[in-house]
DSSP file (Angstrom, degrees, kcal/mol; ACC not computed):
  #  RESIDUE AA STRUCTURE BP1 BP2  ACC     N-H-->O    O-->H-N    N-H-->O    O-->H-N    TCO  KAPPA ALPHA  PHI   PSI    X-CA   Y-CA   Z-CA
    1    1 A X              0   0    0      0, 0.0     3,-0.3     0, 0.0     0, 0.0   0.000 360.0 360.0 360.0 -38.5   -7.4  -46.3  -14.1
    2    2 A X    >>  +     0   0    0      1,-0.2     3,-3.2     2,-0.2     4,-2.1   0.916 360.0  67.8 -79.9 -41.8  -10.1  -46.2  -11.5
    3    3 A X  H >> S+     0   0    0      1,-0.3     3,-1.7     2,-0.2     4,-0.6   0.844  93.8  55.2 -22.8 -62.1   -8.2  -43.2  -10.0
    4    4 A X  H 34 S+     0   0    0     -3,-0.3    -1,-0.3     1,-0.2    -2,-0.2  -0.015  92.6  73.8 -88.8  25.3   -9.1  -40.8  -13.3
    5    5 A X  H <4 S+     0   0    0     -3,-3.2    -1,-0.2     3,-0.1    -2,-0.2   0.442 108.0  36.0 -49.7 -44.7  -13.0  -41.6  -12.7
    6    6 A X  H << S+     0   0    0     -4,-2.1     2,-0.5    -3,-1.7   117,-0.3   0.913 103.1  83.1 -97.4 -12.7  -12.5  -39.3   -9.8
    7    7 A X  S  < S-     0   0    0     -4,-0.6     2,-0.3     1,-0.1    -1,-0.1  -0.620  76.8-116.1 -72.4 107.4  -10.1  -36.8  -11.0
    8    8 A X        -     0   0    0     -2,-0.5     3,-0.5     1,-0.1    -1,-0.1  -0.513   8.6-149.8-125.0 165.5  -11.1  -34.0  -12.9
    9    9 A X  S    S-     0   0    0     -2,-0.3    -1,-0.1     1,-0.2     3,-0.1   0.537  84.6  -5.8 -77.7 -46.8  -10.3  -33.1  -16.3
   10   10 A X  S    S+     0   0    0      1,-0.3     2,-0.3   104,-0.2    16,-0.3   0.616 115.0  52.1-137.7  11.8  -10.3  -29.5  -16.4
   11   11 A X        -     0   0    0     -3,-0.5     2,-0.6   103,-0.1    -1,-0.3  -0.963  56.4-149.2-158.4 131.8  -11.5  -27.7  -13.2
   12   12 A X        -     0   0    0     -2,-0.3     2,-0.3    11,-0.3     7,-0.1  -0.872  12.2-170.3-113.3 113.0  -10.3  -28.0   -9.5
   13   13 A X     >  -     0   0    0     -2,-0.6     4,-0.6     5,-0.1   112,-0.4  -0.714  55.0 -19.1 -64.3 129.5  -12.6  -27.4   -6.7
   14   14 A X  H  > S-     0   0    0     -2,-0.3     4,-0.9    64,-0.3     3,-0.3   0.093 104.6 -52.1  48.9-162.6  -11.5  -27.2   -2.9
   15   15 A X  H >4 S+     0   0    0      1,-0.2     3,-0.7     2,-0.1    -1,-0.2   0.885 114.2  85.0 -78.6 -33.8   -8.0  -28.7   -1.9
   16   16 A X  H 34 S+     0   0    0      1,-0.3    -1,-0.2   109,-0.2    -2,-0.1   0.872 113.5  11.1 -30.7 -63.1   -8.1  -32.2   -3.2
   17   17 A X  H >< S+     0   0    0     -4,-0.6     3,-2.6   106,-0.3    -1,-0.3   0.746  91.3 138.8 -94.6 -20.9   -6.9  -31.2   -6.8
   18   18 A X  T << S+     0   0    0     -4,-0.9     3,-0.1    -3,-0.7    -5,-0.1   0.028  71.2  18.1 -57.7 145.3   -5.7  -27.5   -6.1
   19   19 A X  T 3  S+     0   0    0      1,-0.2     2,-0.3    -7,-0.1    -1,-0.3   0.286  79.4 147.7  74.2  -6.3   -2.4  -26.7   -7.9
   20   20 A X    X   -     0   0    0     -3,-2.6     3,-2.4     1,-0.2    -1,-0.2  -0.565  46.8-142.3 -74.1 135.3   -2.4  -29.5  -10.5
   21   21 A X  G >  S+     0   0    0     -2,-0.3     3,-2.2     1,-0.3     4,-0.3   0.831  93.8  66.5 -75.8 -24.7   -0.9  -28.0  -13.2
   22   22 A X  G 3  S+     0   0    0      1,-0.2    -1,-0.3     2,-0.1     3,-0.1   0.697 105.2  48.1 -35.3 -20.0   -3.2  -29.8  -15.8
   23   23 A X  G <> S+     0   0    0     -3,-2.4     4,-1.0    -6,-0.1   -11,-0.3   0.183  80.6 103.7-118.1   6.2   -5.9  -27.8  -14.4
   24   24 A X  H X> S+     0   0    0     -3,-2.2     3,-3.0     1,-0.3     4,-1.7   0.987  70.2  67.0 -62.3 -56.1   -4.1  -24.0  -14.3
   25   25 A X  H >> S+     0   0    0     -4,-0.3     4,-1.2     1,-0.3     3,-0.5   0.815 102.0  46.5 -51.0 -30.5   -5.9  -22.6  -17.3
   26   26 A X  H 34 S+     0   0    0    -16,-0.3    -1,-0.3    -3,-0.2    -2,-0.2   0.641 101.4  68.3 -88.2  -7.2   -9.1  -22.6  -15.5
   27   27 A X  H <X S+     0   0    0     -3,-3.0     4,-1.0    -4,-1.0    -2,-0.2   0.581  98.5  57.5 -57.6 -23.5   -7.4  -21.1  -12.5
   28   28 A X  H XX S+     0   0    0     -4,-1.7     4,-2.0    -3,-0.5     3,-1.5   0.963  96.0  50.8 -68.5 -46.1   -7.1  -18.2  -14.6
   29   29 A X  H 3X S+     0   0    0     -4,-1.2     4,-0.7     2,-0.2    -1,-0.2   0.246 104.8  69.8 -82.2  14.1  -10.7  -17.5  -15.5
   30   30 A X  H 3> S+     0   0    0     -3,-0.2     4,-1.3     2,-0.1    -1,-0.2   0.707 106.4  34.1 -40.3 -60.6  -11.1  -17.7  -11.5
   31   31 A X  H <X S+     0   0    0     -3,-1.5     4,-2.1    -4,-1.0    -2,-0.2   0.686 116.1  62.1 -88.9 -17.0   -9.2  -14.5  -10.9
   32   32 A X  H  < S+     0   0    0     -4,-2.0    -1,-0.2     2,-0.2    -3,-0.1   0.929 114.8  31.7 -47.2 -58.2  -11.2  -13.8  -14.5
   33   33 A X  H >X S+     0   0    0     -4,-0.7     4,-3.0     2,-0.2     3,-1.5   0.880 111.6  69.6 -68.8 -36.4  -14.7  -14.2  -12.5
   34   34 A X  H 3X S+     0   0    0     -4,-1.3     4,-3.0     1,-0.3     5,-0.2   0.923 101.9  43.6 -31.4 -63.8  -13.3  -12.8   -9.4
   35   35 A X  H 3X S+     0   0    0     -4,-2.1     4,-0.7     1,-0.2    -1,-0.3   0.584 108.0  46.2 -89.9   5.2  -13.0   -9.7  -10.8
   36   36 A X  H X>>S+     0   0    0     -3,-1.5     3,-1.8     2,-0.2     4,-1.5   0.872 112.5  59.1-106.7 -31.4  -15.8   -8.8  -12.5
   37   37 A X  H 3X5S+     0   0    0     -4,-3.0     4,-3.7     1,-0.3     5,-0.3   0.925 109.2  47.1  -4.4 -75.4  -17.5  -10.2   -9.2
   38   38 A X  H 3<>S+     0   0    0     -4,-3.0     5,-2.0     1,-0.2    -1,-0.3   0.866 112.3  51.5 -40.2 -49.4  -15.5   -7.6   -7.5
   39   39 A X  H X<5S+     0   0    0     -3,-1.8     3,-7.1    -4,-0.7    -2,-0.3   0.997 107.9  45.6 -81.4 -69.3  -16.6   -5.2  -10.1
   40   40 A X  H 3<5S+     0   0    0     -4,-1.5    -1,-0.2     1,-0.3    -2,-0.2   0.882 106.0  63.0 -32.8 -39.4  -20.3   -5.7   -9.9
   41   41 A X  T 3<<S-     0   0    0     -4,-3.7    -1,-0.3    -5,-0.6    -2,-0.2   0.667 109.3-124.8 -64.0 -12.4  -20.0   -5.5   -6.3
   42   42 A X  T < 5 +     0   0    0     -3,-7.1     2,-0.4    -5,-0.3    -3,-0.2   0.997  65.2 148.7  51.2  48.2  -18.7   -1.8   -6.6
   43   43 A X      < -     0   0    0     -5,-2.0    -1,-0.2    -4,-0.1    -2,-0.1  -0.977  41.0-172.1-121.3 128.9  -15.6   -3.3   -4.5
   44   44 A X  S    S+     0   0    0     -2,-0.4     2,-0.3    -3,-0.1    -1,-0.1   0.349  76.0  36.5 -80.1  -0.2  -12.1   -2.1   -4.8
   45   45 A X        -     0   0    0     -7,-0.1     4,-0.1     1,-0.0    -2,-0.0  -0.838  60.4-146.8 176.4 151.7  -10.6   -4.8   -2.7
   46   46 A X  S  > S+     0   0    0     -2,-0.3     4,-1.8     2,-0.1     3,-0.5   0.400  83.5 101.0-122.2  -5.0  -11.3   -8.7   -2.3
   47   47 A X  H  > S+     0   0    0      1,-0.2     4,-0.7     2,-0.2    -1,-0.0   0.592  72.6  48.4  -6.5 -58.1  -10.1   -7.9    1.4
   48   48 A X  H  > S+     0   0    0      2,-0.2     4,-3.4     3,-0.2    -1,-0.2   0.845 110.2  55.1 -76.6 -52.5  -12.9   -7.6    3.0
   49   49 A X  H  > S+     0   0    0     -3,-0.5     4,-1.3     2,-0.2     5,-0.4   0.984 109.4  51.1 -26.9 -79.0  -14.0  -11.3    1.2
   50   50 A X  H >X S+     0   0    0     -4,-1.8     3,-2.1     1,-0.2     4,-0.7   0.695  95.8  63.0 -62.0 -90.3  -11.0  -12.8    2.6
   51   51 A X  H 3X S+     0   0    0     -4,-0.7     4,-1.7     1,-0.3    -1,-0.2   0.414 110.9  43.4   7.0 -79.1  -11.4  -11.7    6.3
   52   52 A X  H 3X S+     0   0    0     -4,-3.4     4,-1.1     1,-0.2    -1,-0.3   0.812 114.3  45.8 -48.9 -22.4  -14.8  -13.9    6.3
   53   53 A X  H XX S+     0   0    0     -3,-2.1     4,-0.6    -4,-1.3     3,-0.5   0.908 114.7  53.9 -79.7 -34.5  -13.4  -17.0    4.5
   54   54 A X  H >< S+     0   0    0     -4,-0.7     3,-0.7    -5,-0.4     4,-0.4   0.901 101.2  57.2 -52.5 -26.7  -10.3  -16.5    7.0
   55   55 A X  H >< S+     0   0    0     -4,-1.7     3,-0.5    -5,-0.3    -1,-0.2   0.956 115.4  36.5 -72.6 -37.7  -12.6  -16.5   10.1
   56   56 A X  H <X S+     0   0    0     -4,-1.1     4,-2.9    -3,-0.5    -1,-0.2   0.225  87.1 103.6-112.7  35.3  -13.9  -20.0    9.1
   57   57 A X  H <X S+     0   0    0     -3,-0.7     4,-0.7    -4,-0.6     5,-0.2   0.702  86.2  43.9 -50.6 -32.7  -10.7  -21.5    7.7
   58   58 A X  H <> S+     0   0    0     -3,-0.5     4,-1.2    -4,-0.4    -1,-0.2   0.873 113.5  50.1 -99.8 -13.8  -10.0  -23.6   10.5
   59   59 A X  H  4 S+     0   0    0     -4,-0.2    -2,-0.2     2,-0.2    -1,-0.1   0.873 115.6  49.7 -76.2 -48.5  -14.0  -24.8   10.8
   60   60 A X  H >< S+     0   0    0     -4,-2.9     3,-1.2     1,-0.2    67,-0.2   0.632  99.4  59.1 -83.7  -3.7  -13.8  -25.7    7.0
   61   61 A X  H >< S+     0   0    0     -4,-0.7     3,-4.1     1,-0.2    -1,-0.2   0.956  98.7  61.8 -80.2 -46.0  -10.6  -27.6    6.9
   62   62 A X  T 3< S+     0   0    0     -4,-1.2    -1,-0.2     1,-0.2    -2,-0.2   0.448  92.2  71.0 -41.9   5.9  -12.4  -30.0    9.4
   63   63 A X  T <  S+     0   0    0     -3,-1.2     2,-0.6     1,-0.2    -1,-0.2   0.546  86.2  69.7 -99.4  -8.6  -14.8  -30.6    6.7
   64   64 A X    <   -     0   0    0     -3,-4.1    -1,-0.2     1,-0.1    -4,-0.0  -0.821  68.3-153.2-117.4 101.4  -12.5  -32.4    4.7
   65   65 A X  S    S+     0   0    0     -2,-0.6     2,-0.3    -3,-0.1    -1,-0.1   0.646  73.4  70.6 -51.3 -21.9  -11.2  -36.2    5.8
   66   66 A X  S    S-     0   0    0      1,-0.1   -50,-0.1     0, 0.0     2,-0.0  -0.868  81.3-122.8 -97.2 145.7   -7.8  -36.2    3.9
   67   67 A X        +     0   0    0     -2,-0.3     2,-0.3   -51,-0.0    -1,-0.1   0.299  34.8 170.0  13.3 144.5   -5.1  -34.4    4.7
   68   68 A X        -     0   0    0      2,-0.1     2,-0.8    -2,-0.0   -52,-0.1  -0.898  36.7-104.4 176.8 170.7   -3.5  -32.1    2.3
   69   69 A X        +     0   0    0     -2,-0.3     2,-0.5   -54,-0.1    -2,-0.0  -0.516  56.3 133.1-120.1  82.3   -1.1  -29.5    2.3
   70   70 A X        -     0   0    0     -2,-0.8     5,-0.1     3,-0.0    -2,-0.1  -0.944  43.1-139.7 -87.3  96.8   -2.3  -26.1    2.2
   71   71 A X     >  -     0   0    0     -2,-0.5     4,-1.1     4,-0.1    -2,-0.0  -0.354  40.5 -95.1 -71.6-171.2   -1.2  -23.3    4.4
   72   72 A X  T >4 S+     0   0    0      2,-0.2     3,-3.1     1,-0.1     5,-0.4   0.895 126.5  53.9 -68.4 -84.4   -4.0  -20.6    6.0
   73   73 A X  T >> S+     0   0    0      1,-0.3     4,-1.7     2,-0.2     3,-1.4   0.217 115.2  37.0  -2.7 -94.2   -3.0  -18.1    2.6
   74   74 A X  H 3> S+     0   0    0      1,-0.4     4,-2.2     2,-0.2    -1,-0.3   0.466 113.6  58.7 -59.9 -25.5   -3.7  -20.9    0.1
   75   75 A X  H <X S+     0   0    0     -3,-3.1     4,-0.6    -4,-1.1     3,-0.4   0.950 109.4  38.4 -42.7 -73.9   -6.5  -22.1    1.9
   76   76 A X  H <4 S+     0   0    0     -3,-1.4     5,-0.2     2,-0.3    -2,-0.2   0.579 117.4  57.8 -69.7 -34.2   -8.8  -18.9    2.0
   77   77 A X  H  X S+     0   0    0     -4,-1.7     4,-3.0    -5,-0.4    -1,-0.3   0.958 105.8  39.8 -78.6 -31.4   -7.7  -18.4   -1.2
   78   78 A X  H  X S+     0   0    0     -4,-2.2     4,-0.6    -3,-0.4    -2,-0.3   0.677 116.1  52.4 -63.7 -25.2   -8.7  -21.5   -2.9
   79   79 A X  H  < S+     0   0    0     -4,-0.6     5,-0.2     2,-0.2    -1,-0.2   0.504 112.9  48.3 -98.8  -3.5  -12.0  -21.4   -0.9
   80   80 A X  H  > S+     0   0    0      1,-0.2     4,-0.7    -5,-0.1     5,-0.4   0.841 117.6  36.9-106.7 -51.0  -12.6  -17.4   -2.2
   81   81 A X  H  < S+     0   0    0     -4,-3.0    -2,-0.2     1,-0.2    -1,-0.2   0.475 117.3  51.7 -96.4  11.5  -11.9  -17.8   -5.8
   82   82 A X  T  X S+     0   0    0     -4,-0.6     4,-2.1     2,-0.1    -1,-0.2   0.607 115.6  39.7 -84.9 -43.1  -13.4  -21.0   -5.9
   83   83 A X  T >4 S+     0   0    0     -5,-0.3     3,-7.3     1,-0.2     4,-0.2   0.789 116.5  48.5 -58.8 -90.7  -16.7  -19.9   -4.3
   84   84 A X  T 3X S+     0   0    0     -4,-0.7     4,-2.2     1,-0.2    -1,-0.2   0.637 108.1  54.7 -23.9 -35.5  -16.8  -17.0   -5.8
   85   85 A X  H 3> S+     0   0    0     -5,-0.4     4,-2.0     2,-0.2    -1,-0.2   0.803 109.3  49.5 -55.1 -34.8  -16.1  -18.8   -9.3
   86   86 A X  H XX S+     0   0    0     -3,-7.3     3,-3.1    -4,-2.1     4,-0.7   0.968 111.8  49.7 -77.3 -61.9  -19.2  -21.2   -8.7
   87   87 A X  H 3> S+     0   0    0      1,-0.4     4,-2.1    -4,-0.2    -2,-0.2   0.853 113.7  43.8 -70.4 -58.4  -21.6  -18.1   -7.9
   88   88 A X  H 3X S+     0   0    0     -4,-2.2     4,-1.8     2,-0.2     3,-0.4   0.936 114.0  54.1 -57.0 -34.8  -20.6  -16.1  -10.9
   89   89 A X  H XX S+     0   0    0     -3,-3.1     4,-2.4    -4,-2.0     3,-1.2   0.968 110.7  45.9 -31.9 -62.4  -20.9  -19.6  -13.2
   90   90 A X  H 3X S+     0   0    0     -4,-0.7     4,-0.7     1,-0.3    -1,-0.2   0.481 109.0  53.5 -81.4   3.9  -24.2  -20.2  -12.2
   91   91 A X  H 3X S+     0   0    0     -4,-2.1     4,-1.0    -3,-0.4    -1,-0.3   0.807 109.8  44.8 -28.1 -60.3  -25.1  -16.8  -12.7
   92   92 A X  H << S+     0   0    0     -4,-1.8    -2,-0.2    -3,-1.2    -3,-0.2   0.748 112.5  60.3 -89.1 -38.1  -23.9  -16.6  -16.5
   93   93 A X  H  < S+     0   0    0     -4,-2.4     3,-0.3    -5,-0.3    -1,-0.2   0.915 108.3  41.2 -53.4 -36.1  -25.5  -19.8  -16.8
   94   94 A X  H  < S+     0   0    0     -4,-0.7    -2,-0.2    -5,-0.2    -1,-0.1   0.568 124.5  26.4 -67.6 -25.7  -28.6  -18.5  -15.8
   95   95 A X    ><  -     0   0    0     -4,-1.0     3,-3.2     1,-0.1     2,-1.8  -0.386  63.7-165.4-157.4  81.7  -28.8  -15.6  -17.5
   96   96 A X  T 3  S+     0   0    0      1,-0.3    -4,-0.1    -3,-0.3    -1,-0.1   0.006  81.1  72.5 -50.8  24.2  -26.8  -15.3  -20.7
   97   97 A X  T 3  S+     0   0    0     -2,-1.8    -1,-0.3     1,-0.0    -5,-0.1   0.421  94.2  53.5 -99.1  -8.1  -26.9  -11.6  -21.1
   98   98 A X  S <  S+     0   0    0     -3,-3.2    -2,-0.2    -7,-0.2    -6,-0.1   0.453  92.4 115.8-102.7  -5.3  -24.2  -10.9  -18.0
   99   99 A X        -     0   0    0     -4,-0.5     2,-0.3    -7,-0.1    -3,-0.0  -0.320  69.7-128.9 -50.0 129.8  -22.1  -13.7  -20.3
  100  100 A X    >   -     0   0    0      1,-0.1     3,-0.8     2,-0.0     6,-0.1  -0.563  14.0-129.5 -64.1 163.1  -18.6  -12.3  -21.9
  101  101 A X  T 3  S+     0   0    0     -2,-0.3    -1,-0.1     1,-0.2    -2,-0.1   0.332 107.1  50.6 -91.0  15.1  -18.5  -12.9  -25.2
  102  102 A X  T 3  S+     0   0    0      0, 0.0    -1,-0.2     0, 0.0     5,-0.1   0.130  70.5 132.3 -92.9  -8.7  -15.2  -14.3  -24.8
  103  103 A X    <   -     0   0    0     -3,-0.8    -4,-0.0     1,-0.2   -74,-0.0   0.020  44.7-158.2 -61.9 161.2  -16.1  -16.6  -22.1
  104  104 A X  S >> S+     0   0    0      3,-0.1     3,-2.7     2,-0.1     4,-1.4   0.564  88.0  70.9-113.3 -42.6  -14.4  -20.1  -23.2
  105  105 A X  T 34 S+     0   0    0      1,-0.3     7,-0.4     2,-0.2    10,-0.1   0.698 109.8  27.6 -11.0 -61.3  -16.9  -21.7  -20.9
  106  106 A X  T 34 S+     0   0    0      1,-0.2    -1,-0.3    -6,-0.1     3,-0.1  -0.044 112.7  65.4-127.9  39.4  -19.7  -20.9  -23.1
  107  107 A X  T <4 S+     0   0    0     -3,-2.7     2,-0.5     1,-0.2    -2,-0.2   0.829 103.2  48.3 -80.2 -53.8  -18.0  -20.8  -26.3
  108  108 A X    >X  -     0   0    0     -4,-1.4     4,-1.7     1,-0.1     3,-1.0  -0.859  65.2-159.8-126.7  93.1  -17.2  -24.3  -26.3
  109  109 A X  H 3> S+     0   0    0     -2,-0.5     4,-0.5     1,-0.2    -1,-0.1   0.704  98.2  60.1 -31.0 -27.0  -20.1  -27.2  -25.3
  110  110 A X  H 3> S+     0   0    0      1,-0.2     4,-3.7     3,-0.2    -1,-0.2   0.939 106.4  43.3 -69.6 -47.5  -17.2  -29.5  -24.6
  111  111 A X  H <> S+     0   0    0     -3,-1.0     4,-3.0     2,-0.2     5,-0.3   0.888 111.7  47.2 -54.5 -51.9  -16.0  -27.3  -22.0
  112  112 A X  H  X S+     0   0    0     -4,-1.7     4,-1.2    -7,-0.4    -1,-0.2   0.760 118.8  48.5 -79.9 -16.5  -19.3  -26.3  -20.1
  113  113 A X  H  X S+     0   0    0     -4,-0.5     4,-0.7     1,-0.2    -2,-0.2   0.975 106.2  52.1 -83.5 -42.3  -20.1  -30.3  -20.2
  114  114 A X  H  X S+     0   0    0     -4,-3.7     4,-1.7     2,-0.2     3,-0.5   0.877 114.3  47.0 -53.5 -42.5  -16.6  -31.4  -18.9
  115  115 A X  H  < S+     0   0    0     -4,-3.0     4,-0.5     1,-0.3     3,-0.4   0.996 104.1  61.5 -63.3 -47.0  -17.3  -28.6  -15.7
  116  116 A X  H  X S+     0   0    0     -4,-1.2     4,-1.3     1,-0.3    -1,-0.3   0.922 107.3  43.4 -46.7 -35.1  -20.6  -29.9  -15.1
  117  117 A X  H  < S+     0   0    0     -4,-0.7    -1,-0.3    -3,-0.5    -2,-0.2   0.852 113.1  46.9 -94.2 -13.4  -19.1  -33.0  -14.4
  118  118 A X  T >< S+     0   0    0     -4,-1.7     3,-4.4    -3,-0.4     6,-0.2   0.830 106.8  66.8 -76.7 -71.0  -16.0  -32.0  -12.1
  119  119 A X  T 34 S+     0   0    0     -4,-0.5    -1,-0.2     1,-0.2    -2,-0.2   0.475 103.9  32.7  25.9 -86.0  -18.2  -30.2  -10.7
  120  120 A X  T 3< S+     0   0    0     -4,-1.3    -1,-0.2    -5,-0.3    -2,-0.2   0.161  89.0 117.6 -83.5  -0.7  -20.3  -33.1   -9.2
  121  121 A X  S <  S-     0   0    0     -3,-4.4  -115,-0.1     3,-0.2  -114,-0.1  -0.116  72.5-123.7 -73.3-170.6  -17.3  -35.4   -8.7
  122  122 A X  S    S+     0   0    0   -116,-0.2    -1,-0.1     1,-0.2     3,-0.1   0.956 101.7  54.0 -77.3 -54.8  -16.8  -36.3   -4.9
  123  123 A X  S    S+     0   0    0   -117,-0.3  -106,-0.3     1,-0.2     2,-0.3   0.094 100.3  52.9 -69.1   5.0  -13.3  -35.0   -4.8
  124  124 A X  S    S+     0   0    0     -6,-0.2     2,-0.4  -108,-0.1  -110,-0.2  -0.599  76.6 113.7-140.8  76.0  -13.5  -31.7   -6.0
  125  125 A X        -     0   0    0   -112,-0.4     2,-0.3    -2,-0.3  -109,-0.2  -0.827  51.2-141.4-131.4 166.4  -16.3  -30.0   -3.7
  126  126 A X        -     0   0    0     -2,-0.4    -2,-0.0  -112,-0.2  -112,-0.0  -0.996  35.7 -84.3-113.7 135.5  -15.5  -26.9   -0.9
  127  127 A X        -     0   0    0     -2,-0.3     2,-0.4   -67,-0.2   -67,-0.1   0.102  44.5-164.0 -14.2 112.3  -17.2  -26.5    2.5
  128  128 A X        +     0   0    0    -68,-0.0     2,-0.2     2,-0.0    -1,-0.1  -0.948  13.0 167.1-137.8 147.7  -20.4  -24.9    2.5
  129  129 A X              0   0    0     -2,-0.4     0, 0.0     1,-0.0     0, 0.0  -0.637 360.0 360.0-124.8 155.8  -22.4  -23.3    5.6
  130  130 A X              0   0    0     -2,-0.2    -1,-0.0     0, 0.0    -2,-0.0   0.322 360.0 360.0-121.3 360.0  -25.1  -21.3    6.1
């Protein structure tokens, strides 16, 4: 019981949670922000993206006290479409005109309240540096 205090409901941050299948539909609308990221960017490629997360893959696994079983792929990848995922939220939180109108995110109050709180759990964070 205490367990599903930290677990959360409907969006997985960093390695902790990555790949539970409860939590796949919001891995879609990842590669969903991902690309219009990509697109706003005037970028053909998320190439260039991974190369930087790759260079500090091995700096950001040290960040994390458990264990978990990620190779470098899945690493860099969870740590690009997850970044990328927060920047574009809080963006479209901020400024509701770059919103789709399809977004389920901010369709649904339940939804944008449930993130807010995976969000902030302990267990579901990624590495961040300046």
């Amino acid at each position: 019981m205490w367990n599903d205090v930290y677990d959360p409901e409907i969006l997985s941050i960093g390695p902790y949670h990555y790949g539970t299948l409860r939590l796949q539909n919001m891995q879609q609308l990842k590669f969903r922000y991902l690309k219009r990221y990509l697109k706003r960017r005037n970028e053909q490629s998320v190439e260039r993206y991974a190369i930087a997360v790759a260079a500090m893959e091995k700096r950001a696994r040290k960040c994390y006290a458990d264990s978990f079983d990620l190779d470098e792929n899945a690493f860099v990848t969870m740590m690009l479409l997850d970044g990328v995922f927060l920047i574009e939220l809080f963006r479209y939180s901020s400024f509701k005109h770059l919103r789709d109108a399809d977004d389920p995110i901010f369709r649904h109050e339940r939804i944008l309240s449930q993130l807010r709180h995976d969000i902030l759990l302990l267990e579901n964070q990624i590495h961040f540096s300046s």
